[in-house]
Each structure stands twice: as structure tokens, then as C-alpha cells.
N, C-alpha and C positions, 0 to 999 in steps of 0.2 A: 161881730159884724153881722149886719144882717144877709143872710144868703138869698135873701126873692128879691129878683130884678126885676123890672117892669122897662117894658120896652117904649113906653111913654115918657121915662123919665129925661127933664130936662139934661141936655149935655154939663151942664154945669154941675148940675149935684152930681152926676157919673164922672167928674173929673175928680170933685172935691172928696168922693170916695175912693180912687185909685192914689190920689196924694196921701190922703191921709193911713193909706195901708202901706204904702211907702218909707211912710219916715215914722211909720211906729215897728217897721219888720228891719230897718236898716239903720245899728248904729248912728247918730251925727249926723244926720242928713235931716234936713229939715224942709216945709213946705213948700219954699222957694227953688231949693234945691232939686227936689224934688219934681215939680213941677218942669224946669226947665230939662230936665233930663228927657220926661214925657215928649216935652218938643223935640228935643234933638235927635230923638227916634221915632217922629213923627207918628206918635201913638196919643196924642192927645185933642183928636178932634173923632167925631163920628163913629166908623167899623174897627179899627185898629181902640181907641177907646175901649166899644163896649166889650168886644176880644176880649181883653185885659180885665175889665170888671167881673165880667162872668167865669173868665180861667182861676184867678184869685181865688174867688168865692168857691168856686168846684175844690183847689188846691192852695189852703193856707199856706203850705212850705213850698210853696212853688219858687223861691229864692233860694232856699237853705236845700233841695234835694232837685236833683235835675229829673227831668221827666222827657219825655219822644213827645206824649200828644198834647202840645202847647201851639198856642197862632203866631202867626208871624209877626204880629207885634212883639209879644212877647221875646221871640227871639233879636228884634231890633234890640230891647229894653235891656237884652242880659248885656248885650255886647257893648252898650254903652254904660254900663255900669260897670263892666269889670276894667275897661279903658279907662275909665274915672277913678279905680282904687279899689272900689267895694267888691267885699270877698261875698262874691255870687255864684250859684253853681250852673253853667248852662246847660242848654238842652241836649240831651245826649239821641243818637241813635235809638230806635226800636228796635234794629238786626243787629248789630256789633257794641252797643252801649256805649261806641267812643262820643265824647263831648265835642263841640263845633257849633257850628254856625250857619253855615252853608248846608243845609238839610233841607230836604225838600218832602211836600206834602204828601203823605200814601192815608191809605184805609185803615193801615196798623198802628200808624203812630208817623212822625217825621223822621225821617231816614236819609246817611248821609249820599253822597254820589257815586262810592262803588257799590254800596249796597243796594240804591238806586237802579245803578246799572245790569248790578247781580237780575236784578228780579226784571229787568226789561230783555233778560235775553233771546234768542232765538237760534234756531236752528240755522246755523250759515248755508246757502245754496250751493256754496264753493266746497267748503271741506264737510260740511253735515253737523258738524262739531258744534255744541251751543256755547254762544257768546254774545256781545252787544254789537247790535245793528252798528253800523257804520255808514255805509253805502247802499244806496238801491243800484242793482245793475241789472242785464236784460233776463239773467236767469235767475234773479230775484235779489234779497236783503240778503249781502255779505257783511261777514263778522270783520273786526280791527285786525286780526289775525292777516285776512286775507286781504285786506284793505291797505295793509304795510305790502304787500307784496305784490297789489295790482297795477299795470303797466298804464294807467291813466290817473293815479294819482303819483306814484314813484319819480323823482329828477335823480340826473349825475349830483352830488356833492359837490360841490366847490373845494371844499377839505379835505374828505377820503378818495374822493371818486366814486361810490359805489353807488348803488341807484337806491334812495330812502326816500323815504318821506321827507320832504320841507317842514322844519322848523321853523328857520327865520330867511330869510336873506339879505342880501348885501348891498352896497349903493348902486351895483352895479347891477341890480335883479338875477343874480345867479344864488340858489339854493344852499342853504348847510343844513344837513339832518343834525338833531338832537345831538350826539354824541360830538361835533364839532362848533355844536355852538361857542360863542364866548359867554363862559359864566361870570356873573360877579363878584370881583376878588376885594375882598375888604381886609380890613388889621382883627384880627380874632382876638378876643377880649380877654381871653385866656395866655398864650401862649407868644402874642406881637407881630405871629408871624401873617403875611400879606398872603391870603388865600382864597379858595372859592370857599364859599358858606354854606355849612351844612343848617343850621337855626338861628337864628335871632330870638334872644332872649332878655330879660330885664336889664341885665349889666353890658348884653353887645351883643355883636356877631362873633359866633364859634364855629371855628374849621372844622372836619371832619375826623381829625387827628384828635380833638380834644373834646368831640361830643360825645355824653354819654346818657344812654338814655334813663330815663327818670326814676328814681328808684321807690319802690314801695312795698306795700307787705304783700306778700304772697299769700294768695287765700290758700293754698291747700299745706305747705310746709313750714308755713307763719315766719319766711325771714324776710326780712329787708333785702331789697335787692332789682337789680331792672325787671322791667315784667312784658316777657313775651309773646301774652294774649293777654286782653284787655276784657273788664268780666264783660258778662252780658247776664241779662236775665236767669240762664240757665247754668252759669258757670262763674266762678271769681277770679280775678287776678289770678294770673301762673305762671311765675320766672321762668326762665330758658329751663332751670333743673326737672320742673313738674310738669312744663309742656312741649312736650316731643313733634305735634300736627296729630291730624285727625285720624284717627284708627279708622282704615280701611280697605281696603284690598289692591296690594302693587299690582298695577298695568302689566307689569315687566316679569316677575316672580310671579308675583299670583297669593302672595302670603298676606296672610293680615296684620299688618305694623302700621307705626305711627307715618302719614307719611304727608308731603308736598300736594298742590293742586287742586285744594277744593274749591278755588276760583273759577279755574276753568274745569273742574270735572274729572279730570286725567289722573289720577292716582299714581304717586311714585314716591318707593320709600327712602330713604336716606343712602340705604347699600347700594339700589340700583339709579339711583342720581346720578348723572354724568357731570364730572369735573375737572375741570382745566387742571394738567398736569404742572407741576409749578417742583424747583429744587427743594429739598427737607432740608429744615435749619439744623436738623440732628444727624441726620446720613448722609445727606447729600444727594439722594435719589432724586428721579424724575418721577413723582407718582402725584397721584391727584392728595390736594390738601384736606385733609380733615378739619384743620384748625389753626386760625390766626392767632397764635401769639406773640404777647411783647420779645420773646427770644427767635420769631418768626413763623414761617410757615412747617407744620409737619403735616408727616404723612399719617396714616390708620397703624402702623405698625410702631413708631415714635409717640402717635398719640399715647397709643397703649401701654407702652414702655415704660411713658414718664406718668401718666395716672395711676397705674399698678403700682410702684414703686415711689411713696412720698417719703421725701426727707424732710430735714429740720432745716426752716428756712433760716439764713444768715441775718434777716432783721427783724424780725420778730419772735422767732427760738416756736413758732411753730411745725407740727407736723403735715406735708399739704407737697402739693405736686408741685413741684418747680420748675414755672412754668417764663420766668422772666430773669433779668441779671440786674445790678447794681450796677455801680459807677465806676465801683473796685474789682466787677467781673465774678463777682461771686452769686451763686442763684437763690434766688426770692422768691415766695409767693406770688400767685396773681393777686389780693388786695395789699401788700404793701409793693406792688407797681404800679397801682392808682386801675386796676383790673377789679371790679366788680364780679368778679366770678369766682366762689368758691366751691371747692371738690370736699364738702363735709357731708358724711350721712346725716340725715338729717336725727335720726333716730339714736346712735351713739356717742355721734361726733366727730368720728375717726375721720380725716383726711384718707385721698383714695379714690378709686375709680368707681363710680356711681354704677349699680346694675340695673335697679328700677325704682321707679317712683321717686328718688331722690334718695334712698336706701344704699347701703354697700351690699356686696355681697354674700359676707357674712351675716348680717341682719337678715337679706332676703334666704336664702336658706336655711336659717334659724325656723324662718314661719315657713317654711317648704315643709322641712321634716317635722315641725309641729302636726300640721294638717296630714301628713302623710302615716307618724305612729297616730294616731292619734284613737281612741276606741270611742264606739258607740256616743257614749257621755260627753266627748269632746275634749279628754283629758287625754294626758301622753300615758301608752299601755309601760307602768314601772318596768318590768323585764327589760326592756328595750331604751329604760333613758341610759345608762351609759351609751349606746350604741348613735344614739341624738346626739349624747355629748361628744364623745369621741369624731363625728361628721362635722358638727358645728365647729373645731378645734383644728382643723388641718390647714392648711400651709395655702390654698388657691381652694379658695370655696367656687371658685366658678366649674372647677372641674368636676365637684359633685351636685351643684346642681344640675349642669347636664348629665348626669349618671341618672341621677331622680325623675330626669325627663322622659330616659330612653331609654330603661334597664329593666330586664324581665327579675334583676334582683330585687331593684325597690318595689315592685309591684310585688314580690314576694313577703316582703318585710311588711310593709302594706297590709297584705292578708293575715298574716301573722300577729297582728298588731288589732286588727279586725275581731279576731274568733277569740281574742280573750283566755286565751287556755295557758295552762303554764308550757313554757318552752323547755322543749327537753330533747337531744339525740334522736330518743325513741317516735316522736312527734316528729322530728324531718326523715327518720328514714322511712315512716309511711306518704310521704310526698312520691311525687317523680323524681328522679333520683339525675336530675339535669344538672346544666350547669351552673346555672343558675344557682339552685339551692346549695352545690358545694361553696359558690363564695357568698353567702348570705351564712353558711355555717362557720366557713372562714370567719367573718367577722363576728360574729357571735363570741367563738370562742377568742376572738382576739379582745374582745373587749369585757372579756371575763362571762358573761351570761350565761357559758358552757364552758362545761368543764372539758380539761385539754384530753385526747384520744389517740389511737393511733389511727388516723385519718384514713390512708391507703388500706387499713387491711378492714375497719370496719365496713366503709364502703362496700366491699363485697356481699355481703347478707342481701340489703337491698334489692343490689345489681342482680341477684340471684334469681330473688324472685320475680323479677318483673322481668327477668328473660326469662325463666320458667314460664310464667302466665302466658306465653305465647307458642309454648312447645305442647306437642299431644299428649297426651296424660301420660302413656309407655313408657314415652322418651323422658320425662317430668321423672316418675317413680326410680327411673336409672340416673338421671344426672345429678340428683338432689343428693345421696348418699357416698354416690362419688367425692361430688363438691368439697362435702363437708368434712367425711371420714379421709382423705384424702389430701385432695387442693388444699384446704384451708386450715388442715391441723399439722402438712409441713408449712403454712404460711406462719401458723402462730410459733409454731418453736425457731423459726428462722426471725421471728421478731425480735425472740430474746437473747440471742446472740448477737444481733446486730438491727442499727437502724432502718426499718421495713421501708422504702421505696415507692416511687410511684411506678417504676420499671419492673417492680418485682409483681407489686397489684397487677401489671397489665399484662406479664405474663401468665400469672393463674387466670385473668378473665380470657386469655389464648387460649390455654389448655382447655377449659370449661366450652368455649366455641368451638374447639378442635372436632370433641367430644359429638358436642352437639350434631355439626355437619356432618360428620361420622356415620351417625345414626338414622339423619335423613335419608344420606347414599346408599345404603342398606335397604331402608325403603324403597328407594329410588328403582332398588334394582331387586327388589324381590326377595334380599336376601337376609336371614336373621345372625342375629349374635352366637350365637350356639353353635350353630353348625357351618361358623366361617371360615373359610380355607384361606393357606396363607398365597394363593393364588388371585383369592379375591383382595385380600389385605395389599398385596404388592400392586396390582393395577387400583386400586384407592392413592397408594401413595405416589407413581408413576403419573399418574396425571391431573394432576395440582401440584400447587407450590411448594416450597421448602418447612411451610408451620404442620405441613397434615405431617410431621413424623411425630409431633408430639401428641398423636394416639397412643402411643407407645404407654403412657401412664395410665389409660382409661382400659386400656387392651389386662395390663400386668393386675391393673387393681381388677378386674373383672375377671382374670383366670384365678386367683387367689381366692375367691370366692365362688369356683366353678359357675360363671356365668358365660364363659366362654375358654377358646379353647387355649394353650399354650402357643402362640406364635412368635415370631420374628420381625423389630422393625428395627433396620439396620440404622447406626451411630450416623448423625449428621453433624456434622462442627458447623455454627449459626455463625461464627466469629471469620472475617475476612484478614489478611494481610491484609496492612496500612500500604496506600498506592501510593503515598508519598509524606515520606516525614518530613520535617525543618531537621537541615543539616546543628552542627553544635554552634557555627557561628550565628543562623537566623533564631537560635532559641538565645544566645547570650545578649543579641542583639533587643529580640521581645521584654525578658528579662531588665535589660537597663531601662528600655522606655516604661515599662510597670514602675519600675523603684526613682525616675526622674524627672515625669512630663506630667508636669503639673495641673496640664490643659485637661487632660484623661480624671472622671470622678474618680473619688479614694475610694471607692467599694470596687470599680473593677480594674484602678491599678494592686489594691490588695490579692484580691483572688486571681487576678491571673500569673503576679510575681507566684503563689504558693499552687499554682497548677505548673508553672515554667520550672520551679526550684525543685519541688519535691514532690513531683505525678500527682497530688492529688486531686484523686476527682473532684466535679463538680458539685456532686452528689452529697459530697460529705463535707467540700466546702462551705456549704449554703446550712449548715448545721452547726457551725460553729458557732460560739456566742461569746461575751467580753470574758466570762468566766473561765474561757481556755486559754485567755493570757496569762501568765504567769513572770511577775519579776522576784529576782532574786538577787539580789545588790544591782552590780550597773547589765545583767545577764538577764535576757528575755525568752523569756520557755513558752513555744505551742504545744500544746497537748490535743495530739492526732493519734486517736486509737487506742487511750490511756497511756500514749509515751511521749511523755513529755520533751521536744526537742529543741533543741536550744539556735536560736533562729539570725542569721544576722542583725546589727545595729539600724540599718537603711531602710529593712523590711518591719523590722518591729516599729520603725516610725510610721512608715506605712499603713502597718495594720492601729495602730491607735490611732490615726488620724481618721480612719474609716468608720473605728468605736464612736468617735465622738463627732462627727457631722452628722447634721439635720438627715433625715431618711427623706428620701424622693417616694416615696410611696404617701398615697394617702392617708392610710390608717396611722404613721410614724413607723416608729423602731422595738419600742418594747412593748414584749407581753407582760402580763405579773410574775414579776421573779425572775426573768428574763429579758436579756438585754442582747439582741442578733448582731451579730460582724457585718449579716449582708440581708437588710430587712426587705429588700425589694424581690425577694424568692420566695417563693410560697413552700417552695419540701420541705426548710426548716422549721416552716409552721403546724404541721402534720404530726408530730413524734409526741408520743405523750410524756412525760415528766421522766419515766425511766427509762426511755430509749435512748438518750445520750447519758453513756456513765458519768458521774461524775469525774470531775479532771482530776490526775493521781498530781500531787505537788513533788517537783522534783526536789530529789535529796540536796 
């Protein structure tokens, strides 16, 4: 075609070019056809004519691809061609990209009426708030806002009573706002039933019970399905899953999340949304709805319940929240309830509660902890991928990606995972010796990277020094040989006898503090170690608490080595009378409820039937592992303390039932080579491989 127009050219030859671009750009339509269309859009004489000549010419595809900066012929021209049949695409928006008709002329391209409106706003004189003129009044242009609510446009209702704006009114010239109109009730083409109409479409009018909106592909998770936000320029199509509302800062919170408002401006996120409290189809609560489904309304708490937890749907034998009933009352999927919404990650598939992006939660904390071990190169630091594995593998990933969000451990792992070095004991005990880094060793050695230790007494070394680094050098060169020769070589030989403690650890870092303070007080008062009288020793222990007697081992170990003198610090029992025990009925009564109420976890009806039955401590409870059970025909033996005790039938069920359910803990239940009674205790994680003897098999 030739593209130079000449604004001389007769009207006729500018006709016989727009026909004939016509019915060679549009299937079966021919000259005539053609032609007549021209007139019936009154685009075939003069300006609306040449419009169209020169738009063409600028955009061959201007039929086949919608475009905003088109003339108002043209938009006559689509709309009587797509009424006619022919698959045309109209003119869409230049702000929102939605297609229409009703678009009016701007600088940017043609834009539809609230976009229109968006960009004609102003500052309201009434509330200040920007929105669209409405009214001029004497303190200037009020917004629609304030316009619903001014006393010279407002009437009583005839239907509610309440003072609205006029809609329509009556024969009678009295007023109905909107909400009391009479809407149109037609036969819905779908369902027969006589209702108001939500659309008109090819086949009829459709109620609102049976409209659904249109479904297409989603530009960012590529599935079929209704679409949310409609693309524009800067963005593609994004189903309800992929679009949340505009990232920007709640009114109300003040966070940055996906939230309502960018029409009028006002920012509010989902959480701080105010909603009508309405009954849960699943509790029966009064609390505000989250969610309309075909089984009804629930609440945030029910929502979460039934998306966390998907079953196998009854018609389809898929996995998927079930979210609707059948005929037979049995629960269904939302798509085989005629529900366009599904709860699939989009990345594995898994039915489930969506975390982000369309993602489950597992998926999303897969690439959490990628990016968080991850070293220099962008690869996951080897040492550390069981430790990824083990994370990615637990029971509620959501619970550790808020761990990963907030936790001075992952930030440790983090670093660790950073510097590259090989991980080893000797490597976290030159850290700060926080809390932090004991559960980052924790897991370490839980997921094999380190080898097992006796946790409480190593500890100590560390702790040593970095309370020495803070004592004057005197005090340093006395309490370091103490420690060692001392505290920490009756710690090791009382290892080997029995399982080392965290009670035991916190009483050597006592003694070690005792010491310390000790030494200060001395200063304090002028006086040295050497020539300390048991005068001064008694007014030291007279006024403080009951732990300054355990000078007594810094005093004994310091005379034995003439560094001081022989003194006296008299016997204190640390240990109180019980102020009040459970007589023998309230323990047989504890005891039954441990061995029969089902409601109670089997880890703590286990352990406290075997602290009720047979005193044992907690301490040594939280150590036992499946390997202390012992069957021996239909006779079940615990082995406590290398003596294997032969334990009732009720309790033995007890304790296997405890062996064998899922652990509440995040990390699971076993270590390597070990399998815990009660994995949710950290003591029995501490003991190295020889600290609980092996269990002797009963004869």
C-alpha cells in the first residue's frame, strides 16, 4: 500500500483505499460489505474518512493488534465489526490496557473513564484527600467522597430511609439510592433461574451465582485460569495466585505488603482490612471472612486449617484442599466444584497453602536456604548441604522460614557458609560462645557435619577464656590453673562414670564465678590471699548469698599449694525439704492419666508415667533412646542405669508408641545411629557416643 497521502486527494479515491484495505485485512468480506460498514460507522465521508486512511497507513495490524492512539472513527469501525461477527481486536486503554469502547481522547493515547477520571483528580476542599471533582461548592471543587455525603445533594430513601444520593425515582418523585433500586431480573442462561444479571453474553444473561470470570493464561505462572489484573504495558496478565494489589506501604501497620487503594491513594493491606464478621462454615465463629467457598464462608484460622492440610479429593482422587462437598456430602476440590481456583505450587505441584509467588512453602525455603548457605561463587558451601537438606525435609517449612528471617543462628550459618573454611569444633569454639552458636552446633552435629562430643563439659574451655579476657591479669594467672587442674579434671572423671549434665556444667561455671568474685572482694578491700584471716573469710561469706560457700574449693585447692592459708568454710546443705509432695492417691491418679488419655502427646504421657512409676529423673529420661527397650518373649525390659527392668504391659505400650510418632521438633527424631524416646530435649543431644553405656540385655 502506498503510505503518502495527499491531503488533495479526492474523497472517492480515500474511500476506494480504506475498502479495499478492508476486505483484503478481513476474511470474506467483500467490497460492498465493506463499504457499507464504513457508513454504518459513519466513517465514510470527509475527517472520520481520512482518520482512518492515515491510521491504517501509520498501523497495518491495526485490526489484528489493539492499540490506545487510534481516532474515533476507528473506534466507531471496531465496534461495528465485532457486532457484525468479525474477530477484531478493539482499542484498548493506554493506562490499564483493558479493551472497550467508550475511551476518551488524552495526550498519551485514548483512555478508558476511570482512568480518565484517575488522572482528572484533585485535591478535595472538604477532606483534602485527591479524587474526582464532583461538585463545585463555596469552599471550592469537592471530591465524590464527599459529594455522597453533602446535605444539598443527599434525599431520605424511599426503601431504606437513610439519606443517599438519588439513583432513580418513583411515580411518585420520591428518591431510591442505588442500593434499593429495582435491578433487572432475567432467566440466566445457565442455571433457569429468574435473577438480577451480572453479564450478558453470547448465549444470554448470567446471574451472579453462575458468572465466572474469563479465563486465560497467566503471564507470570503460565496456567489457565481467571485473571486478576489485566496486562498493561508494563505488566502481563496475573491470576488471583500471582497478584496480591500493589506493593506499598499499609496506612494502618506501616509495612510494606501487597495491599488495596491505589485508586484513591490510601494504602491498606489485606491483614489490616476491615471485614464484616459473618459465622464460619467450619467453627461456627463470628469472626471476619477470609474466604468464600462453595462449603461457605470461613474464617483466617479455618482458612488456614483446610490449605495447610490437603487431602484426596473424593472425585477426582486428587491431592488439593477441600474446599467444597458433592451431592453425597463427601469433600471435593475447588475445580471439580465448578471453582476455578487452584491451591497448586506452581513449581512442584503439591496441592497446599501458597507462601509466595504462587510457590508452597517448601519450595520457597528451598531458595531461602540456597541463597543463605550459599558461598561467594553462588554454589551451596558442601559442609553445610546436609544441614539445607535436613531444613528443606521438616514437617512445617513455614516455621523455619521465620527462623531464617529472625534468628542470630541463620545469620551464623550465613557466615559460616561465607568464609569458606572447613567446619570443625575447634572453629566454633573460637566464636563468641552465645547462644546462638550452641544451636547452630546443635544442628551441625545433628545432621552429622560434626562429630558427636560431650557438649556441657566441652563448653567449658571457651567459656573460660572469654571470662578470663575480662579479669586483670593476677586474677587471670590464679583462676586459669585452678579451672583446669581442679574444676575441670573432677569434671572429666565424673564424665566417665556418668552422664555429664547441663546442671553439672553450671555448677563448675559457679564455682569458677565464686572464685572470681572472691578475688575481686579482696581487692575491694585491700586485702590479699596470703595473709587472709578466717575473720575476713567469715564476713565474705556472712554477707552474700548461699553460692559464696563454694569458695571452699578455691580456698582448699590454694592451701594445698601454699597460696594461701588453711581455713574454715563451714558445710551448707543447697538441697531444701519438699514443701509439698502429691500424696499416693494424686500420684496413682497422674500415673493413670499418663498410661490413658490419649488427648496428652505420647513423648510426655511416656516420660512422666516413668518419672510417676519409678523417680526417674528428667535428666536421665531425656537420654534414653529405642535401644533401651528390650523385648524378651511377651516381657518388656527398660534398661536404667545398666539394669534392665522389666516394666508393665500398659507402659511398654506407651513407650513404643512414643518410639514410633513423628517428632514435634524441627530437626526430626534421629541422630546417626540413634533413635531418641523423647527428641524434643536437647540433654540427650549433648552426650558423646560413650556416655550412655550400652544397654546390658536382660538374662
Amino acid at each position: 500500500m502506498n503510505h503518502y497521502r495527499c491531503r488533495d486527494e479526492p474523497p472517492g479515491v480515500v474511500l476506494t483505499r480504506v475498502v479495499g484495505y478492508l476486505a483484503a485485512t478481513l476474511p470474506g468480506m467483500s467490497a460492498e460489505e465493506a463499504h457499507s460498514v464504513l457508513v454504518k460507522a459513519g466513517a465514510h465521508t470527509r475527517k472520520g474518512l481520512r482518520q482512518l486512511d492515515d491510521y491504517f497507513a501509520a498501523r497495518p495490524d491495526a485490526l489484528i493488534a489493539g492499540h490506545s492512539g487510534c481516532p474515533a472513527a476507528f473506534v466507531r469501525l471496531a465496534r461495528v465489526l465485532i457486532e457484525a461477527g468479525h474477530v477484531v481486536s478493539p482499542p484498548v486503554c493506554a493506562a490499564c490496557g483493558r479493551p472497550g469502547f467508550s475511551l476518551r481522547a488524552d495526550p498519551e493515547g485514548r483512555v478508558c473513564s476511570r482512568c480518565y477520571a484517575r488522572k482528572q483528580s484533585i485535591a478535595c476542599a472538604r477532606c483534602g484527600l485527591a479524587g474526582r471533582p464532583a461538585a463545585r461548592r463555596p469552599e471550592g471543587v469537592i471530591c465524590y467522597r464527599c459529594y455522597a455525603r453533602d446535605p444539598e445533594a443527599v434525599e431520605t430513601c424511599a426503601g431504606c430511609g437513610r439519606l443517599r444520593l438519588p439513583a432513580m425515582r418513583q411515580d411518585d418523585g420520591r428518591a431510591l439510592c442505588s442500593s434499593c433500586c429495582p435491578r433487572s431480573r432475567r432467566v440466566c442462561a445457565k442455571c433457569g433461574v429468574v435473577g438480577p444479571v451480572k453479564v450478558t453474553r453470547e448465549e444470554g444473561p448470567i446471574c451472579e451465582s453462575c458468572y465466572r470470570s474469563p479465563e486465560r493464561l497467566c503471564g507470570r505462572c503460565g496456567r489457565i485460569g481467571p485473571i486478576a489484573r489485566r496486562a498493561t504495558e508494563n505488566s502481563p496478565d496475573l491470576c488471583p495466585n500471582c497478584y496480591q494489589g500493589v506493593l506499598a506501604a499499609c496506612s494502618v501497620c506501616g509495612r510494606v505488603r501487597p495491599c488495596q487503594g491505589s485508586r484513591s491513594g490510601t494504602f491498606i493491606c489485606k491483614s489490616c482490612l476491615p471485614r464484616r464478621k459473618r459465622a464460619c462454615c467450619r467453627c461456627g465463629r463470628m469472626r471476619p471472612v477470609n474466604a468464600e467457598w462453595p462449603i461457605g464462608p470461613v474464617c483466617s484460622t479455618c482458612y488456614e486449617h483446610i490449605r495447610g492440610r490437603p487431602s484426596t479429593c473424593a472425585k477426582c482422587g486428587g491431592v488439593q484442599p477441600l474446599i467444597a462437598t458433592d451431592d453425597h456430602g463427601q469433600r471435593i476440590c475447588g475445580p471439580c466444584a465448578g471453582v476455578a481456583v487452584e491451591y497448586n505450587c506452581r513449581r512442584c505441584g503439591l496441592g497446599g497453602r501458597i507462601y509466595a509467588d504462587g510457590t508452597c512453602g517448601r519450595c520457597v525455603l528451598a531458595d531461602r536456604l540456597d541463597d543463605l548457605l550459599q558461598r561467594a561463587n553462588g554454589s551451596t558451601a558442601p559442609p553445610l548441604k546436609p544441614v539445607r537438606d535436613a531444613l528443606v525435609a521438616v514437617e512445617h517449612p513455614a516455621s523455619i522460614i521465620g527462623w531464617l528471617r529472625k534468628s542470630a543462628s541463620a545469620r551464623l550459618l550465613a557466615q559460616l557458609a561465607a568464609e569458606d573454611r572447613p567446619i570443625t569444633h575447634e572453629l566454633l569454639d573460637q566464636l563468641p560462645q552465645e547462644k546462638s552458636l550452641h544451636n547452630v552446633r546443635q544442628i551441625l552435629v545433628h545432621t552429622g557435619v560434626l562429630s558427636e562430643r560431650l557438649e556441657y563439659l566441652e563448653r567449658l574451655g571457651p567459656w573460660l577464656e572469654e571470662l578470663l579476657s575480662q579479669m586483670p591479669n593476677r586474677h587471670a594467672r590464679l583462676i586459669r590453673p585452678f579451672a583446669h587442674w581442679f574444676v575441670f579434671r573432677r569434671a572429666r572423671r565424673a564424665s566417665q562414670r556418668r552422664p555429664y549434665t547441663e546442671a553439672a556444667a553450671s555448677g563448675a561455671r559457679g564455682r569458677i564465678r565464686v572464685a572470681a568474685s572472691f578475688l575481686t572482694w579482696l581487692d575491694d578491700h585491700h586485702l590479699d590471699l596470703q595473709t587472709l584471716s578466717q575473720a575476713d573469710l567469715d564476713r565474705w561469706l556472712t554477707s552474700g548469698s548461699t553460692p559464696r560457700y563454694e569458695v571452699h574449693t578455691l580456698l582448699r585447692w590454694a592451701a594445698n599449694r601454699a597460696l594461701a592459708p588453711k581455713l574454715t568454710v563451714p558445710q551448707r546443705s543447697f538441697r531444701q525439704p519438699p514443701g509439698n509432695l502429691p500424696n499416693e492417691h494424686e500420684l496413682s491418679r497422674q500415673l493413670q492419666r499418663c498410661l490413658t488419655d490419649e488427648a496428652l502427646p505420647a513423648d510426655i504421657r511416656a516420660a512422666g508415667a516413668l518419672v510417676v512409676l519409678f523417680g526417674l529423673p528428667v535428666s536421665k529420661a531425656v537420654q534414653l533412646t529405642a535401644d533401651h527397650l528390650t523385648d524378651c518373649g511377651q516381657a518388656t525390659y527398660l534398661t536404667m542405669d545398666q539394669q534392665p527392668v522389666l516394666i508393665p504391659p500398659r507402659l511398654a505400650e506407651v513407650l513404643r508408641l512414643a518410639a514410633s510418632t513423628p517428632s514435634r521438633s524441627a530437626l526430626g527424631r534421629s541422630l546417626p545411629g540413634r533413635q531418641w524416646l523423647f527428641p524434643g530435649f536437647s540433654p540427650g543431644r549433648h552426650q558423646a557416643p560413650g556416655a550412655l553405656r550400652p544397654p546390658r540385655r536382660p538374662d
